[in-house]
C-alpha positions in Angstrom: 94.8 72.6 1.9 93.6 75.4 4.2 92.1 74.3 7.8 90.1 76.5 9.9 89.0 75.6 13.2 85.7 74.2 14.6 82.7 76.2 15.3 80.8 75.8 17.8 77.9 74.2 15.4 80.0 71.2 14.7 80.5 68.1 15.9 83.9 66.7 17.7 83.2 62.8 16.8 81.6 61.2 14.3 81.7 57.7 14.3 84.9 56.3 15.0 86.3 59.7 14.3 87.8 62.6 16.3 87.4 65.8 14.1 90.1 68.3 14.5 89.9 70.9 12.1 87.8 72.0 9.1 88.7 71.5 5.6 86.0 73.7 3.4 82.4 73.3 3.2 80.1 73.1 0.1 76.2 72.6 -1.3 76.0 69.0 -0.2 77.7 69.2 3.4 81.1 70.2 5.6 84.5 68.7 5.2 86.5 67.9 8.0 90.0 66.9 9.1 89.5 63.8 11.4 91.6 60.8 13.0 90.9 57.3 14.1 92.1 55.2 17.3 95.5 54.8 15.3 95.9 57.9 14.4 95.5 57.6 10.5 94.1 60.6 9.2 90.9 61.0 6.8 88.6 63.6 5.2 85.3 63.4 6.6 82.3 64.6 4.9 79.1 65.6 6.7 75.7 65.8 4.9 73.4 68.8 5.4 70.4 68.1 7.2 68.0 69.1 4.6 69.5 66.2 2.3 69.5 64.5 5.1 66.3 64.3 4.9 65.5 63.4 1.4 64.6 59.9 1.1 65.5 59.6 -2.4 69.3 61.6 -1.7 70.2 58.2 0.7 69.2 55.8 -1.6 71.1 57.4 -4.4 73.8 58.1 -2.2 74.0 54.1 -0.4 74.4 53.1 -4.4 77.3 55.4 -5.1 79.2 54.7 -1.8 78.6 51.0 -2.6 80.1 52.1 -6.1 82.7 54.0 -4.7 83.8 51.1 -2.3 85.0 49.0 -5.8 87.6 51.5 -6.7 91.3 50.0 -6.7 94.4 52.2 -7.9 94.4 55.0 -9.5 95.2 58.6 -8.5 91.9 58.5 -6.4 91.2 59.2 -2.4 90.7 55.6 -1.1 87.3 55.5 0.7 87.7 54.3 4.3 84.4 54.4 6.2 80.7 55.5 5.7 77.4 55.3 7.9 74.3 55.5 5.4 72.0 54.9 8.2 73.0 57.9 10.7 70.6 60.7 11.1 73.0 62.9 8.8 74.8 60.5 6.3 78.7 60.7 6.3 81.0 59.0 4.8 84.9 59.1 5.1 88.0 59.0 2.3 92.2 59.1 2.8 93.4 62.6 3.6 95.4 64.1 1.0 98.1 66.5 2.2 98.4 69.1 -0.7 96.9 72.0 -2.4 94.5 71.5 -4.8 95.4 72.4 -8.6 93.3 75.3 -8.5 95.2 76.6 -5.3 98.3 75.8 -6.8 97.8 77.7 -10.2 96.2 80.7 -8.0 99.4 80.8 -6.1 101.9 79.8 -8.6 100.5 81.0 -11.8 100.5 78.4 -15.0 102.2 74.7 -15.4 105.0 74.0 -18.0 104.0 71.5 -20.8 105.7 69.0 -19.1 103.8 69.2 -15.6 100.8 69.3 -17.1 101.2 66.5 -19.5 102.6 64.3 -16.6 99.6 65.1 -13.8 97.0 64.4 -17.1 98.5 61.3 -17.5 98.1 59.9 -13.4 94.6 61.3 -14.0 93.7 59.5 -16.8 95.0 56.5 -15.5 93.0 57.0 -12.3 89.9 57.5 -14.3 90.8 54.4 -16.0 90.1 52.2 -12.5 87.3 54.8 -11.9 85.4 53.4 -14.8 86.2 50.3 -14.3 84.3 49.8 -11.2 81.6 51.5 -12.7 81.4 55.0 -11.3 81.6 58.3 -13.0 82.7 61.5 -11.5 81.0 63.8 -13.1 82.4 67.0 -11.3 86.4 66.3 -12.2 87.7 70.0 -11.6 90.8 71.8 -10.6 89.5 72.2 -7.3 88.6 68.5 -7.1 92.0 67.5 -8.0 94.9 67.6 -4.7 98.4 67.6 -5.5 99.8 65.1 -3.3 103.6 64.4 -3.3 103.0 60.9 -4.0 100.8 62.2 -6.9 97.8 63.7 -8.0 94.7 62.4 -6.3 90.9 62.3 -7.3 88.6 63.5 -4.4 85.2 64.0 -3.9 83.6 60.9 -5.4 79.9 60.2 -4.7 78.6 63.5 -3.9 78.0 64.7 -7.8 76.6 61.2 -8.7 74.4 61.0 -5.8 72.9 64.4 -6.0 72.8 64.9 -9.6 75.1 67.8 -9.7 76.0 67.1 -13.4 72.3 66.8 -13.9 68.8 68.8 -15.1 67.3 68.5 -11.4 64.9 71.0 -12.9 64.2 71.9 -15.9 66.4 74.7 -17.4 68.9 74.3 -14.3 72.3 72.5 -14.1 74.0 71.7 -11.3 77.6 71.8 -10.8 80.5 73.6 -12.0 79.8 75.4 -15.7 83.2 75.9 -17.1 83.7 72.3 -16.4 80.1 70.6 -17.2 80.0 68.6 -20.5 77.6 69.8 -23.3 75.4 66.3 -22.2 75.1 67.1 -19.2 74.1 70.6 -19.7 71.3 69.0 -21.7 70.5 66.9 -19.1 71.6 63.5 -21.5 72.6 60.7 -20.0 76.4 61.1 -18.9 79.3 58.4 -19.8 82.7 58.4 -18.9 83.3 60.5 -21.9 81.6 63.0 -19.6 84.8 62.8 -17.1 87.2 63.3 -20.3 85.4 66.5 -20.9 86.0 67.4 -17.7 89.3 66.6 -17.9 90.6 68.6 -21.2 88.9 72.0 -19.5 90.8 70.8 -16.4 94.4 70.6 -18.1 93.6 73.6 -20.6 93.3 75.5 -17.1 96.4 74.3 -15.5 97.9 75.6 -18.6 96.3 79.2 -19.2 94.9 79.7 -15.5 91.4 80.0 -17.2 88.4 77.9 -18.0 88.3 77.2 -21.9 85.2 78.9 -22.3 86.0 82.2 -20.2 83.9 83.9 -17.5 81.0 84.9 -17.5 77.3 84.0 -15.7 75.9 80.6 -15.6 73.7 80.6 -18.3 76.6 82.5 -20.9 79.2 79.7 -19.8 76.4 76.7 -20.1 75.6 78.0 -23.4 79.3 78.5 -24.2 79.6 74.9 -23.5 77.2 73.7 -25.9 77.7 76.0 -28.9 80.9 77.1 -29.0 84.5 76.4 -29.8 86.7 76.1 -26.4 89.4 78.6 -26.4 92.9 77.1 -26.2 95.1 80.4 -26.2 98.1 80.0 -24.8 98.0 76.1 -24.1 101.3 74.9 -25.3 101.3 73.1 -29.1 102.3 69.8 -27.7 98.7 70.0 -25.7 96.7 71.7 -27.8 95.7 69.0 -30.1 94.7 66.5 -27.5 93.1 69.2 -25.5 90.5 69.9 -28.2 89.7 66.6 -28.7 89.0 66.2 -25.1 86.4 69.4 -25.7 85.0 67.5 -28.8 81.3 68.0 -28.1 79.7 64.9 -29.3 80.9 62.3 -26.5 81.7 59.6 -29.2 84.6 62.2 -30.8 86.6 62.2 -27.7 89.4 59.8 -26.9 89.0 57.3 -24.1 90.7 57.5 -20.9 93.0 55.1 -21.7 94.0 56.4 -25.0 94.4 59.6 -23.4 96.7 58.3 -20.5 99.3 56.6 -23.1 99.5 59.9 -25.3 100.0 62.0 -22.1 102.9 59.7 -20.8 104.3 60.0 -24.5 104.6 63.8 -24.4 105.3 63.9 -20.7 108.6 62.1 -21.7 109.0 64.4 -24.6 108.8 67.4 -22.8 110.8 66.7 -20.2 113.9 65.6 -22.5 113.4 68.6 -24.2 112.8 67.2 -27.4 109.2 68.6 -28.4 109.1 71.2 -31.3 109.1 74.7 -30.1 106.9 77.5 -31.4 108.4 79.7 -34.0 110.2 83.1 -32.1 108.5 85.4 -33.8 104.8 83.6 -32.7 105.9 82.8 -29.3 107.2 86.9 -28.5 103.5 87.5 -29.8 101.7 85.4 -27.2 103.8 86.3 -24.6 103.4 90.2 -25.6 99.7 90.1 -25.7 99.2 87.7 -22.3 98.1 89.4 -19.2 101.4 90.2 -17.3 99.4 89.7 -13.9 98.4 86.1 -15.0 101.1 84.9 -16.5 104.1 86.1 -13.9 106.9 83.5 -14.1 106.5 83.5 -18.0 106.8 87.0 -18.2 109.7 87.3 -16.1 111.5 84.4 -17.7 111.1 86.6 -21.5 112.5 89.4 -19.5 115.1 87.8 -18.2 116.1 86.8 -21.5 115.9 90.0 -23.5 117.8 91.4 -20.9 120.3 88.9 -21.8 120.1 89.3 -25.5 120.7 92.9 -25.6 124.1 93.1 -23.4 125.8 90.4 -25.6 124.6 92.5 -28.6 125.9 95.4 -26.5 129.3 93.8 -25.8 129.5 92.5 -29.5 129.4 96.2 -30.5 131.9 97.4 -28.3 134.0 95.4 -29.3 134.0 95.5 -32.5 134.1 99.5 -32.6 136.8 101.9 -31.6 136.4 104.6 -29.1 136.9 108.3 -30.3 140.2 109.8 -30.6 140.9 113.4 -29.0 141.8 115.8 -31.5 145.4 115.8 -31.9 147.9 118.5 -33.0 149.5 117.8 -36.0 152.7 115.9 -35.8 156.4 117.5 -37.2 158.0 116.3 -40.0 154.9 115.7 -42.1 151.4 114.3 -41.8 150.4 110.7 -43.0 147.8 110.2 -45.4 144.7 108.9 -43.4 142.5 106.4 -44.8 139.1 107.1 -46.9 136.3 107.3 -44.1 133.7 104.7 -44.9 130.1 106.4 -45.5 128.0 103.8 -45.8 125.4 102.5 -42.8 126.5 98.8 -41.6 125.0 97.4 -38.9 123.1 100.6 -37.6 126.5 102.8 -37.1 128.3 105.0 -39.7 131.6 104.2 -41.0 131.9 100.9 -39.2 131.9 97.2 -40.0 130.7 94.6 -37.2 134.1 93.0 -36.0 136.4 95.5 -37.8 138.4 98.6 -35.8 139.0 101.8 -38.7 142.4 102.2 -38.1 145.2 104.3 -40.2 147.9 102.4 -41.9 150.9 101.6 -39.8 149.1 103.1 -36.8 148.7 100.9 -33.4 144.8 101.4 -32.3 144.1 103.5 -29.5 144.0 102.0 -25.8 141.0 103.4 -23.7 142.9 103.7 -20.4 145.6 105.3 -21.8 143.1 107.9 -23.6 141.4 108.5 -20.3 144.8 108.9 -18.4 145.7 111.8 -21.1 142.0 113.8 -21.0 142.3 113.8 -16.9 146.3 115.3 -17.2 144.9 117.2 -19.2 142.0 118.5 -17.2 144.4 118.6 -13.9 147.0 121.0 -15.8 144.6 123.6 -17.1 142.9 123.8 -13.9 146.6 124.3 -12.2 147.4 126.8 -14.9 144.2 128.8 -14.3 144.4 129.1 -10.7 148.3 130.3 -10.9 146.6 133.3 -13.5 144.2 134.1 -11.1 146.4 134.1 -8.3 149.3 136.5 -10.5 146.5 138.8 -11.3 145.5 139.3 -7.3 149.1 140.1 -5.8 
């Protein structure tokens, strides 16, 4: 996670807490790298003064950090400390060393079936204990998701719940994150933790493809994406794909719950990893990787190169050896000339005259060696050079 220094606008303590450096900054407040007395590290978050303000912002957001205090287990960012009462609310989480998966796919490009199937399944299992204590996330993203080396963890609880980012604050507006929103909550429905599965199948779709299910576009053409379209799963491997969509089904009650997702994405986790999935067809799979953005897609790309390189020395090698080399013309030999074999005029194998694996050599005749051909073409060359210069030398005296 990048950390930039403090500005002069921000504060060095807050509670407890000595603030260090800062960790990003979004709608809802500034994030900050801060210690305690004993030197255990947090995330602090720092609400804008304008919401600061809003008397009905604290009491939503006392509710979710009560909420948020419940959580147990899980692949989530314990919360540590909060003061509702302070003239700008804050509130205080474990620090996650990591990049975010958003950062990581940036950087990296796309995860193999295997890693993605894995950090789905710690997700879903988080989300189970998430649930549990009652809360929903409502803004599970790739950004909102640090890659820890203990695990993937869960950040940013409490903020989208207590300012009703995944929610019509107006009518005709939606707050929060449109390739990620739920078609409910683009609606302004009331959201469920179906709502957080959503979330999640755009989420692992994008670890997979480096894109948001439904594309790019404004606000209002991904929103209506959302709600009346079909995601688009291009390029998310087969082993995903299924589950994936279901994840995108749009009527909340169609999607799987996190707990039936967890247990699938363990089972194909283990697959994956062993090796043991089915692959795509070859002729399919040189298709996608063909028509896939080279820029996007770099280790893939490099990997299919890699291995067509491969492919076409050994065919190159197979060939060689299993053709001769020319033969210099020779003078004709004394004593008579043997009878030479019918030359073969049919096409095998894309060469003339030639089987794959078989040299065209004359009865009783030992087949030519190629060093001892080139050692005869360079006497050769050496000799009539020698010979010319001694002509032109006669001719001068």
């Amino acid at each position: 996670m990048a950390m930039m220094r403090l500005r002069r606008e921000d504060p060095r303590v807050v509670g407890s807490f000595r603030l260090h450096r800062r960790l990003g900054a979004g709608g809802m407040g500034v994030v900050y790298l801060g210690s305690d007395r004993r030197g255990q590290r947090v995330a602090l978050k720092v609400i804008r003064p304008d919401l600061a303000e809003d008397q009905e912002f604290r009491s939503r957001f006392a509710r979710e950090v009560s909420a948020a205090r419940r959580i147990r287990g899980g692949c989530t960012a314990r919360l540590v400390a909060a003061d509702l009462e302070a003239e700008r609310p804050w509130f205080a989480t474990q620090y996650v060393p990591g990049p975010s998966l958003h950062d990581k796919v940036a950087e990296d490009g796309t995860l193999r079936a295997a890693e993605v199937a894995a950090i789905g399944a710690a997700l879903s299992e988080g989300l189970v204990a998430v649930h549990e204590a009652g809360v929903v996330h409502r803004d599970l993203k790739p950004s909102n998701i640090l890659l820890s080396p203990k695990g993937p963890r869960i950040i940013d609880f409490g903020i989208a719940w207590a300012t009703g980012a995944s929610t019509l604050t107006h009518v005709g507006t939606a707050v929060g994150s449109p390739g990620f929103l739920a078609p409910e909550q683009v609606r302004g429905a009331a959201v469920t933790p179906a709502t957080d599965v959503f979330a999640l199948g755009a989420t692992l779709a994008y670890a997979a493809t480096a894109d948001s299910p439904f594309g790019h576009g404004s606000s209002e053409v991904m929103l209506y994406r959302v709600v009346h379209e079909e995601p688009q799963l291009y390029g998310v491997p087969d082993a995903l794909a299924p589950l994936v969509r279901a994840c995108l089904a749009k009527d909340p009650e169609e999607r799987p719950s996190t707990l039936q997702l967890s247990m699938r994405l363990k089972e194909i986790a283990a697959r994956e990893a062993q090796g043991l999935s089915e692959a795509r067809p070859p002729a399919q799979r040189e298709r996608i990787e063909q028509d896939r953005p080279t820029s996007r897609y770099p280790q893939r790309t490099q990997r299919v190169e890699r291995s067509e390189r491969v492919e076409r020395t050994e065919r190159l090698e197979r060939r060689t050896a299993g053709t001769s080399m020319p033969r210099p013309a020779q003078p004709p030999r004394t004593g008579g000339t043997r009878p030479q074999a019918p030359r073969n005029t049919s096409r095998t194998n894309g060469r003339q005259g030639t089987k794959p694996g078989v040299r065209p050599t004359s009865p009783g005749r030992r087949p030519a060696n190629p060093r001892l051909l080139r050692q005869r073409i360079i006497v050769f060359v050496v000799v009539t050079l020698i010979v010319a210069l001694g002509i032109a030398a006669a001719q001068q005296l």
